[in-house]
Each structure stands twice: as C-alpha cells, then as structure tokens.
N, C-alpha and C positions, 0 to 999 in steps of 0.2 A: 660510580666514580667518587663519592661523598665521602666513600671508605677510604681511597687508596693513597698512597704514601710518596714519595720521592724526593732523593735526597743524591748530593752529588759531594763523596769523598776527594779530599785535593792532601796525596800526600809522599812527600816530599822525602826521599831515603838516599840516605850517604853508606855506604857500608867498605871497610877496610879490613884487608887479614892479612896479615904476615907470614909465612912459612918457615921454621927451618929442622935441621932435624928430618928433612925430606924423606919420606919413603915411599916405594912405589916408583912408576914410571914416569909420571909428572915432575919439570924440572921448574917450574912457574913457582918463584916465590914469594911472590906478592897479589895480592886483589883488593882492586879497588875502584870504583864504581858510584856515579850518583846519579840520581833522575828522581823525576818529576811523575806522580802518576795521578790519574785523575778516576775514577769508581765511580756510576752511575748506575742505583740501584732504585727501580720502580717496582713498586708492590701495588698490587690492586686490589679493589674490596669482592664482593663476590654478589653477580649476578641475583635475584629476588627468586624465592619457588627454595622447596624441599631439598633440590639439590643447585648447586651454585655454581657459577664457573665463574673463571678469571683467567689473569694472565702476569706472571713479572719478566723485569725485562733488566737484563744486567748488562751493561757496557762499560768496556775499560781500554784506557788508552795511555802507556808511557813514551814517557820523551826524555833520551838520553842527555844529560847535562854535563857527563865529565867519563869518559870512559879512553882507553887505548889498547893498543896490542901489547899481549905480555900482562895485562891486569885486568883481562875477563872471567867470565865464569862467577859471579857473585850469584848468580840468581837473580839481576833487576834487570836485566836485559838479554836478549837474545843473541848469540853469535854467530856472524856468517863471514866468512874469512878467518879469524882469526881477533875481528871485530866487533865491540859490539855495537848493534842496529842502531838508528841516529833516533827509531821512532818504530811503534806495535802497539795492535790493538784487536779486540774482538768484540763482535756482541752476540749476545744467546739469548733465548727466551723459553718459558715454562708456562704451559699451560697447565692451570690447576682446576681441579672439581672437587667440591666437598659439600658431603653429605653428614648433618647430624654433624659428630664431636670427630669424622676422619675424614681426611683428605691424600688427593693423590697427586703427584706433581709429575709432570712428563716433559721433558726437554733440559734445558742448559741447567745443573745441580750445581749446587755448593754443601754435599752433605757434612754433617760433623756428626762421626759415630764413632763409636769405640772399635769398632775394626773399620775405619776409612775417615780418619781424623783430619776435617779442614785446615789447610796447615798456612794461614794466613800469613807466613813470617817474612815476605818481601815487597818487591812493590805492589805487584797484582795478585789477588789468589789466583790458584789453581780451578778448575771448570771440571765437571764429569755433565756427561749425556746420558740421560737414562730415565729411570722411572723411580718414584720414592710414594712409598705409602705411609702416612703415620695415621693412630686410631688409638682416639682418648675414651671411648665409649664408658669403660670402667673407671671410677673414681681413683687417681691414684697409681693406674695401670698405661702404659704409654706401648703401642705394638707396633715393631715399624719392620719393612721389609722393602726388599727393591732389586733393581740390578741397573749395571750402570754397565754400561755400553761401548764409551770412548772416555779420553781425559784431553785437557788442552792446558798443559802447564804453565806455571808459575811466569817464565820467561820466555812464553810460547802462542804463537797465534794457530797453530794447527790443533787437529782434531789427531788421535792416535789411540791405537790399543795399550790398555794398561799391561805393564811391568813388574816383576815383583820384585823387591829388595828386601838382599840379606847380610847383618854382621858378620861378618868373614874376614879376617886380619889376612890369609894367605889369598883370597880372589875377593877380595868386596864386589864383581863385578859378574859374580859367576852365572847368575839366573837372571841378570838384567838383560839379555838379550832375547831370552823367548816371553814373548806376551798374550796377552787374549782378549777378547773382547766381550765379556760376560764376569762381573764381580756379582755377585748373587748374596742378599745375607738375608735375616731373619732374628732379628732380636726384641725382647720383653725388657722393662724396668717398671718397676713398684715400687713405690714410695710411702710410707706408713708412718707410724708417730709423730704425728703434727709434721710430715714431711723432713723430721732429723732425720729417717732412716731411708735409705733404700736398696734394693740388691738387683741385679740384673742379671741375663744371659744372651750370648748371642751367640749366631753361628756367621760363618764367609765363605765363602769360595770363591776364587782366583781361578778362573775353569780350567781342568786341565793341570794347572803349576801346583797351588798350596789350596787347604782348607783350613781355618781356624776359628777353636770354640774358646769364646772368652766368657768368663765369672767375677760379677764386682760386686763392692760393699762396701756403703758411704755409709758416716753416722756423725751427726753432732749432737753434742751432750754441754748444754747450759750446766753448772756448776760455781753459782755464788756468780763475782763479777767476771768470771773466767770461761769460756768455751771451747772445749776438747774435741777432738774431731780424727777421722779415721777413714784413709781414702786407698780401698788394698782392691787384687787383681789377679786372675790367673788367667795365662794363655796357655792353649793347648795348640800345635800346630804342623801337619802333618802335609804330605804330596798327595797329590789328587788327580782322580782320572787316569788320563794317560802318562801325567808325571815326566810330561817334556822337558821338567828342571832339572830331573834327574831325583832319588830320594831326600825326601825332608822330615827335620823331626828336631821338634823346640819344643820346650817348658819354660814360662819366662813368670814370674812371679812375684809385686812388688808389693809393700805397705808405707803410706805415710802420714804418721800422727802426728796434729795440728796439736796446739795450745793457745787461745789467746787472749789477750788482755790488753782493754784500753787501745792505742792504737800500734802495741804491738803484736804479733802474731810469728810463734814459735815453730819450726817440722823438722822432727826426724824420720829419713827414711833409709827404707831395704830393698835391694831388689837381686835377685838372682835367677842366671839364665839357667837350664839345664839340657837335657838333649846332645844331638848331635854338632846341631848348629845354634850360630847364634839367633837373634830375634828374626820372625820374618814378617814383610806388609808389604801392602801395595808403594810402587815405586814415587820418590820426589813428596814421599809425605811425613807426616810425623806420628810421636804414636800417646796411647795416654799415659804411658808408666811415669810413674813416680821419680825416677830419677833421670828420666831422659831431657838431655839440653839443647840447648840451639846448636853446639858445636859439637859435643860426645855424647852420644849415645847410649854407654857403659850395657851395652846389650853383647855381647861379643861372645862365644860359644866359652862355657864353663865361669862367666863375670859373675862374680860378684862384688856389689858396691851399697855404698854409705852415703846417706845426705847427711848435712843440716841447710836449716835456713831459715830466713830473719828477715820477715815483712813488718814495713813501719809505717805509719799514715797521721804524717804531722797534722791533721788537722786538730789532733790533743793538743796542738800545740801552737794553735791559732793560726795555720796555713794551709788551710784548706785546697787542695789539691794535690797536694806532692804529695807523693809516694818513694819509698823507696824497696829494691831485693838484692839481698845478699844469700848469694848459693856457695855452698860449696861439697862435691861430690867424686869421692876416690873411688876406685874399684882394682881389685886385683885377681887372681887365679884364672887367666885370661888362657885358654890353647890359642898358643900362637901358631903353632904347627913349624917351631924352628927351634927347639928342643929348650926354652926357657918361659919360665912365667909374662905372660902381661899383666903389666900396669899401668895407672893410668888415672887423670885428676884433674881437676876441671873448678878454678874460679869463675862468677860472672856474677856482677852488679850492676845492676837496673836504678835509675833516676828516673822519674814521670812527674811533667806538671801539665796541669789543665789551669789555663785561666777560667777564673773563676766569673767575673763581671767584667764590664767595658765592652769597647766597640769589639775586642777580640778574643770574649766568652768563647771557651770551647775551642778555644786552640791549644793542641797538645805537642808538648815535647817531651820525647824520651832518647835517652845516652843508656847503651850497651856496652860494657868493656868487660872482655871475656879473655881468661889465661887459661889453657890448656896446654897440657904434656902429658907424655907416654913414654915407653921403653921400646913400641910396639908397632907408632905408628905416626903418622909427622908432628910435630909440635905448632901449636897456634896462637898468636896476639889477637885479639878481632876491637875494632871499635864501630859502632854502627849508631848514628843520629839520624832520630827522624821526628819530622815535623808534620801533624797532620790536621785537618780542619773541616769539619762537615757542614755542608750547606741545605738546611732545609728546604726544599723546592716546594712542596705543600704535600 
C-alpha cells in the first residue's frame, strides 16, 4: 500500500454545436449539453516476491447540469427518450501481475495504442475489458499485445461488443452495426538515439470485420536554439475472417513536421487516404493521424489534406501556464459517390490555463472554438469549455 496512488478528477464540461448546411437524415440542429463529471482513479503498488500483484480501481460518475430534448447527442451524457440522463456512472477494476520489467493487466482497460487510441475527449473516458500485456525487458524496446473483449462508452454505463467505424460520405453508418467481441493486436516500438528516434509496428484485428498493420516514425533533431521534429504513419487495412462487413480496403498515410523555438512551436502536415474506402478503427474512438480533428476527420475515401499549426507557451513571456493552438486543415479529392469532388476545412483554436500557485494550483481551463465546412457533408460552429481539477487522495 506504501506504493500506491489515488487521485479524484472533478471535471466540469460545457459543449455546443450548431448545425447547418444539414446532410443526412438527422434534422437536429443544434447540441448542446453541460455536466459535471467526477474520475476516481486508484493505482496500487505491487505485492513483495519476484513476481507482484496489484489491483486499480477506476470509477466515474456524471451528473447532468443543463441538457433537453432536441440538443442531445454531445457525447456527455447518455440518452434515453429523447433525453439526456439527469445522472451515470460505472466502476471497473484490473487486476495486474508483474514480473521483472513486464506486466499484465486483466479487467476494466483504458488502453492508448496506435490501433485503439484512448479517446479521452468528453466528460468520462471510454472503458475496454480485457487483457493488456506490456514487456520492457529490452532497453529501449516496449512489446505489448492483448485483446479486449467488451467496451463501455464515453456516454455509457453498459458493457457491449466493439464496432467498427468507417469514413464513408454515402453511409457513414455502413459497418457500424456488426460487431464482435475480440480486438486482438500485437505491437513492437524502439526507441534509439538518446531516445530522439523511434519506429514501431503493429498489427489489430477486429475479429471477423477488419484487420490492420500500422508503421510509425518519430524523430527529434536539436539544431542550435531550434528543434525539428517528424511524426509520419502508414496504415494498411483490410476485411477479416468471415468479413461480416462486407469487403474492406484502406491505405491511410500521414506526416507531420514539427519546428520549434522558444515558446513557439511550428507543424506542417499531409495526409492521404487511398483504397477503396475511407479510414477504418474501432467504433466511438479517435485515431493517431496527423491531421485528424475533434470535429473532421479529413480521412474520407480518396482525401487528401493539408495542416498547419501554431503552438505557443507564454510562459517566454512571463505567464506561466497558458498555452495556446491554432489549427487549420483543408482536404479536397474526396469520392463523394454523387458525381462531384469533396471538400472540406476545418478551423479550431484552443486556450489552456493552469493556475500556477494559490489555494487553486492546478485548476485548469480550456475554450475550444472550432469552424468547419464541407460541400459534402454538414457544416459545424462548436464551442466547448472545460473546467477541470484534480485532487490528490495520497
């Protein structure tokens, strides 16, 4: 017990979107949504002897503060009627053992991988059931493998089989209806040159729906007061098994080069889909490419799109804690599948401050205000404020 950790997140999410330019069958033109969520996350130290055991224990629990009919669907809460829920909560637990420099985790996951990326962006993360090995034995060398079993969403107290999702402008909805209960992956990273460099490999399967092999390559390179940096990716991804989806077949391919100085920090990126279809991953999550946003995706079968973007970190300038991000990313050559180009472009700037000292160190605010349009597919305003605060328990 000497080891272990606990800590209770309190955090506080307002989110708004505007609709118009409406496409699809959806006539709802507005969301908008606030609540209260509270995170309680125990870590234990691990048992005495060669091999160790423990236990973490995650609980979470939202409470709606402003919601109604006609402005659900945000992702902070759950909907039943029509309504969203006044109050939801779950709790999970993992039992872990480890031996030497690996360990293995069994029960309630919160994995973040490059094929099954934690996609913390609302009030409560998302939950997977399963099993997760990682194994540092090798200097530099990190080998993780697993399979996860159930998932229990973002704005969800239940336990269910995973989904897969795909960019699709004519069905975005086409494969989201068969699921399965076995994600299975197996991925290597090494990390070399004073740890500037590293490359990875992985494999996934979605049993039965998709299979996908992804290839990465990070690099920072120090240059005088300046450092350069290089964050590129290829997915490969195909149907599997019995192919309940129907056939699948993506090549999604991104790079984005860093520049920074002082407390500015410059990125251009690229990314381009190929294949039949657009990008595909497991359902209600995000992914790691380079150009993917909170609100567009720019993955859509045949996209190709452009960053830039503009991180700044006033504390050069004697205000320690703000932050601020300016993005902005176009993409065009979209199969719409209705006989013209898509297009399609995406503002969104982030403000972050963390009090620094005082009774209220460590309370964080950050303001989202995000512009997207398309030719292709609805148009979006979003503003989203959140307030959040963690409480060391010991």
């Amino acid at each position: 017990m000497e080891d272990s950790q606990a800590d209770l997140q309190l955090r506080n999410y307002f989110f708004s979107r505007d609709y118009s330019g409406i496409v699809g069958s959806s006539t709802q033109s507005r969301t908008q949504e606030w609540a209260q969520g509270f995170i309680f996350d125990f870590r234990s130290g691990y048992t005495r002897g060669p091999v160790g055991f423990g236990v973490d224990v995650l609980g979470l629990y939202g409470i709606k503060l402003d919601s109604g009919r006609g402005r659900t669907s945000s992702g902070l809460l759950p909907v039943h009627d029509g309504r969203g829920a006044h109050e939801y909560g779950r709790m999970g637990a993992a039992l872990k053992v480890k031996l030497s420099r690996t360990e293995l985790k069994v029960g309630e996951l919160r994995p973040h991988l490059p094929v099954l990326l934690h996609s913390d962006l609302r009030l409560l993360p998302p939950t997977y059931q399963g099993a997760a090995l990682v194994s540092n034995e090798i200097e530099g060398l990190t080998l993780q493998a697993g399979q996860m079993r159930s998932t229990s969403l973002r704005d969800s107290t239940d336990r269910q089989e995973m989904h897969g999702l795909i960019n699709d402008p004519v069905n975005p909805a086409r494969i989201a209806r068969f699921t399965s209960d076995r994600f299975n992956y197996a991925g290597a990273d090494y990390s070399f040159n004073a740890k500037r460099t590293s490359v990875g490999i992985w494999q996934a399967q979605l049993q039965d729906i998709y299979q996908q092999r992804f290839y990465s390559f990070k690099h920072a390179e120090p240059l005088g007061d300046w450092t350069l940096g290089v964050s590129a990716g290829y997915f490969d991804s195909r149907d599997e098994g019995r192919s309940i989806a129907g056939k699948l077949d993506n090549q999604a391919v991104f790079a984005l080069f860093s520049a920074r100085h002082g407390g500015h920090t410059v990125y251009v990126g690229h990314q381009r889909i190929d294949g039949d279809d657009g990008f595909i991953q497991v359902g209600a999550n995000t992914n790691p490419m380079g150009n993917t946003l909170p609100t567009y995706e720019f993955a859509a079968p045949g996209e190709r799109s452009w960053q830039v973007r503009h991180d700044y970190d006033f504390s050069v300038l004697g205000i320690p804690g703000l932050t601020s991000t300016l993005r902005y990313v176009t993409g065009d050559n979209v199969r719409t599948g209705q006989g013209y180009e898509g297009e399609d472009w995406e503002r969104d700037l982030d403000l972050a401050y963390v009090v620094q000292s005082g009774p209220l160190a460590g309370l964080g605010l950050r303001w989202r205000n995000v512009t997207a349009r398309s030719n292709y597919r609805t148009d979006i305003d979003e503003n989203r404020l959140i307030v959040s605060y963690t409480l060391g328990l010991f």
